[in-house]
C-alpha positions in Angstrom: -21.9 -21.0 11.2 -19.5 -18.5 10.8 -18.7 -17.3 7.7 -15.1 -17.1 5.9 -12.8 -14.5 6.3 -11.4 -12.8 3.4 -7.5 -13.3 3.1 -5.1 -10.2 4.5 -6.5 -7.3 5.3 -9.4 -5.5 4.2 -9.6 -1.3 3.8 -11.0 -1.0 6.6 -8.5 -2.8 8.8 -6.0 -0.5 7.4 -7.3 2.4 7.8 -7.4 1.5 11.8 -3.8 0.2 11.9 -3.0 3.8 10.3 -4.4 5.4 13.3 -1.1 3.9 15.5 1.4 6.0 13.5 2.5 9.4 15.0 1.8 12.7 13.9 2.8 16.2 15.3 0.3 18.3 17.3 1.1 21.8 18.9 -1.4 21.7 22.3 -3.5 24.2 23.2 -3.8 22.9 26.9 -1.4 20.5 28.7 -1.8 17.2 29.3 0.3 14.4 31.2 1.9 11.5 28.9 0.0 8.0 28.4 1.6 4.8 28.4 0.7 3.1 25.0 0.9 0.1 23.2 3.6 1.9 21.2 5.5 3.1 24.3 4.6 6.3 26.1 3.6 9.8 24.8 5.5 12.9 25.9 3.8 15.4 28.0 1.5 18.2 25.9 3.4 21.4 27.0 2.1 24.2 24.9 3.3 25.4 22.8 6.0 22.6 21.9 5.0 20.6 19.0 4.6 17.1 20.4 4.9 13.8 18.4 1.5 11.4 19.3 -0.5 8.7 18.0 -2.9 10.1 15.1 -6.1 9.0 16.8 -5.0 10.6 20.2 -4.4 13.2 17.8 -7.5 13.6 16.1 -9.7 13.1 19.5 -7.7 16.1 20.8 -8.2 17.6 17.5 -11.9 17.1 18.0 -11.9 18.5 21.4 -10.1 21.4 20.2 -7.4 20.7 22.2 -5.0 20.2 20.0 -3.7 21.5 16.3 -2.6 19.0 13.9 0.8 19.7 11.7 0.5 18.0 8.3 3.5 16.3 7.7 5.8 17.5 4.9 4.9 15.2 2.1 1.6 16.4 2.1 2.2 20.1 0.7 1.2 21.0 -3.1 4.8 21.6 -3.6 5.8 18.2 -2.6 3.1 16.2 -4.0 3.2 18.1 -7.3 6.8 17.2 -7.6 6.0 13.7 -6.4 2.9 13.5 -9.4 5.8 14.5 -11.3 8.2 11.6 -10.8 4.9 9.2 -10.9 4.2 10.6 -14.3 7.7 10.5 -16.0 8.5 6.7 -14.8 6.5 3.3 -15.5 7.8 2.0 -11.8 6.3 3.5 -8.4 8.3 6.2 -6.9 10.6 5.1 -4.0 9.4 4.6 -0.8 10.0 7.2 2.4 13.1 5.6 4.1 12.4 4.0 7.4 12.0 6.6 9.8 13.5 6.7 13.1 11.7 5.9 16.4 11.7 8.7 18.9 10.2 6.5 21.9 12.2 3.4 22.0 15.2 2.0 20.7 14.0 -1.3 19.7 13.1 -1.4 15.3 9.5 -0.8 14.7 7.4 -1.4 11.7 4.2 0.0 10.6 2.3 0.7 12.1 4.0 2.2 15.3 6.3 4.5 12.9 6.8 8.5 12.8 5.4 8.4 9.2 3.5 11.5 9.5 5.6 13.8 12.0 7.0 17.0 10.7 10.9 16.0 10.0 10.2 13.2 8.0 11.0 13.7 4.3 9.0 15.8 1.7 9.9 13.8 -1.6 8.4 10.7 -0.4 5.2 8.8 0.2 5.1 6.6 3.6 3.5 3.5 3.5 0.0 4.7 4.9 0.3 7.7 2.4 -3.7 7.6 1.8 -4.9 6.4 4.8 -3.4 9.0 6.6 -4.0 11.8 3.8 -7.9 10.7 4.0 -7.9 11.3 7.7 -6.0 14.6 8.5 -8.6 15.7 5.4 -11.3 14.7 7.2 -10.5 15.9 10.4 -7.9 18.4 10.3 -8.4 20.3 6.7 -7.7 23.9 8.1 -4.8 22.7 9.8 -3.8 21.8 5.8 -2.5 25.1 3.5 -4.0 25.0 -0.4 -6.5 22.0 1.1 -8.4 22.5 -2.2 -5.0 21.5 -4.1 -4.0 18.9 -2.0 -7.0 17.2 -2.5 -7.0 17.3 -6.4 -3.0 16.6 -6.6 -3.7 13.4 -4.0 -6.4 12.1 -6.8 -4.4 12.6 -9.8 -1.8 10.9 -7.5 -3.6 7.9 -7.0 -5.5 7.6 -10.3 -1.7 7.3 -11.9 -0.8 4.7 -9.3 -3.4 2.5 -9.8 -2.9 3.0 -13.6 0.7 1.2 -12.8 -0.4 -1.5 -11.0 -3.4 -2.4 -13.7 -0.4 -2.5 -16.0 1.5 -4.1 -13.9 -0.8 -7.1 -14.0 -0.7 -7.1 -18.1 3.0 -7.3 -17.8 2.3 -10.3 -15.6 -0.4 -12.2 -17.9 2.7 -11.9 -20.6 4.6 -13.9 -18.4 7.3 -11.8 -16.8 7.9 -10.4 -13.5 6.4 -7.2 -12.2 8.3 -4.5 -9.4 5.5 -3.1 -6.8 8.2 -1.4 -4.8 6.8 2.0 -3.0 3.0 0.4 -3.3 0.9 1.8 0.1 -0.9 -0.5 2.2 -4.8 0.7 1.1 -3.5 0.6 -2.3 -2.4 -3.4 -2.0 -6.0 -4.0 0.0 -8.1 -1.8 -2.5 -6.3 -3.9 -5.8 -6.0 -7.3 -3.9 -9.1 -8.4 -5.5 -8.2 -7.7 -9.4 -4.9 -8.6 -8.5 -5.6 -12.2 -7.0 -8.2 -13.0 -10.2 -5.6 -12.1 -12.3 -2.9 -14.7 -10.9 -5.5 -17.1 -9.8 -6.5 -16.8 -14.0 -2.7 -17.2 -14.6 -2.5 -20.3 -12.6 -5.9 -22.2 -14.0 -4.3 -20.9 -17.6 -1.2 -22.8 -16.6 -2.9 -25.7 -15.4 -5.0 -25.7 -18.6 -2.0 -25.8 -21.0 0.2 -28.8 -18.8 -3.3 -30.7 -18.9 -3.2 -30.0 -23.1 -0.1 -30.7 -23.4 0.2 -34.2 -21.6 -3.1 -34.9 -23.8 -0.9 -34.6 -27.1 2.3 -36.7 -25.3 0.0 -39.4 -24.8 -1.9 -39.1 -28.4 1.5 -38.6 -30.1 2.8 -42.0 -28.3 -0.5 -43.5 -29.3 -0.4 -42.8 -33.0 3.9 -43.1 -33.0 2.9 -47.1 -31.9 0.3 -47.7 -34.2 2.5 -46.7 -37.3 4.8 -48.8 -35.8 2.5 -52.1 -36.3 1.2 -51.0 -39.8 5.1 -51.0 -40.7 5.8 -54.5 -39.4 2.9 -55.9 -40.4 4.3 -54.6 -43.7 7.0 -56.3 -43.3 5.8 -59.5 -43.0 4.1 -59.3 -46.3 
């Protein structure tokens, strides 16, 4: 028997649709384009930096084939300034702007994106910011300037995100409506479970207080018609 599968996608899921979005490499050695699911690659010529998928990029990364340009939004100065704007507002910074496809004309969405090439802005966070940030760390740290400080300003960065979306469930117990505009995909897997208990609570709360409230409509009706008799029998008398 099989078991059941959570709902949406877990961390893990994301994490591998992160590996479809492109990324810039300068090649050490040439190597032919490959037709992909997300359209075909550009020929490695070195030294021309070379937009690719980032897990063709970290396999030639691994084979030393291959150096990995971090993309501008993940420099200390940029993510210091972006902390910054995270810090001074109660609502998630805005998201990158949809970035445009170099391989095909047709509108793509994430995953098949240039979220982490080197002309995409440096004052925003894409919508795999920390799956992509854990992975060029892991793989590609000396390719990263200040990788010490990146790491500590991508913590404090998330820590204070996932403040705002803890409080972003009190404002929803109290009833009103709550902006997640900007939120990353890991960071909507990672808080699906606190978030779902906290409107599934919500809901039974609901249902709880409709269920109390009939109770008291129908004891209300019930005590409204037995005054009623006691006053005509009154009456009568």
């Amino acid at each position: 028997m099989a078991l059941p599968l959570p709902s949406g996608l877990t961390p893990p899921e994301v994490a591998f649709l992160c590996e479809m979005e492109l990324v810039t490499v300068i090649p050490r050695q040439r190597l032919e384009g490959l037709q992909l699911l997300g359209g075909p690659t550009a020929p490695l010529i070195p030294p021309h930096r070379t937009p690719i998928p980032i897990w063709l990029a970290l396999l030639l990364k691994r084979q030393n084939r291959a150096n990995i340009l971090p993309p501008p939004w993940l420099s200390p100065t940029s993510l210091d300034a972006i902390l910054q704007l995270e810090t001074s507002s109660p609502e998630f910074s805005d998201p990158a702007p949809h970035p445009h496809t170099p391989f095909t004309t047709t509108p793509l969405s994430p995953p098949f994106l240039p979220s982490a090439t080197a002309d995409v802005p440096d004052n925003a966070l894409p919508y795999h910011w920390l799956e992509l940030s854990t992975l060029l760390l892991e793989a590609a740290s000396d390719d990263i300037p200040s990788v010490d400080h990146v790491r500590r300003l991508l913590r404090d960065l998330r820590e204070v995100r996932m403040a705002k979306m803890r409080a972003g469930m009190d404002v929803l117990e109290g009833g009103r409506e709550v902006k997640m505009n900007g939120v990353g995909a890991m960071e909507i897997s990672e808080g699906k479970a606190f978030i779902g208990g906290v409107v599934d609570g919500l809901r039974k709360l609901g249902v709880g207080k409709e269920i109390s409230r009939r109770e008291r409509e129908v004891e209300d009706r019930e005590s409204g018609t037995g005054r009623e008799r006691e006053e005509d029998d009154d009456m009568e008398y």
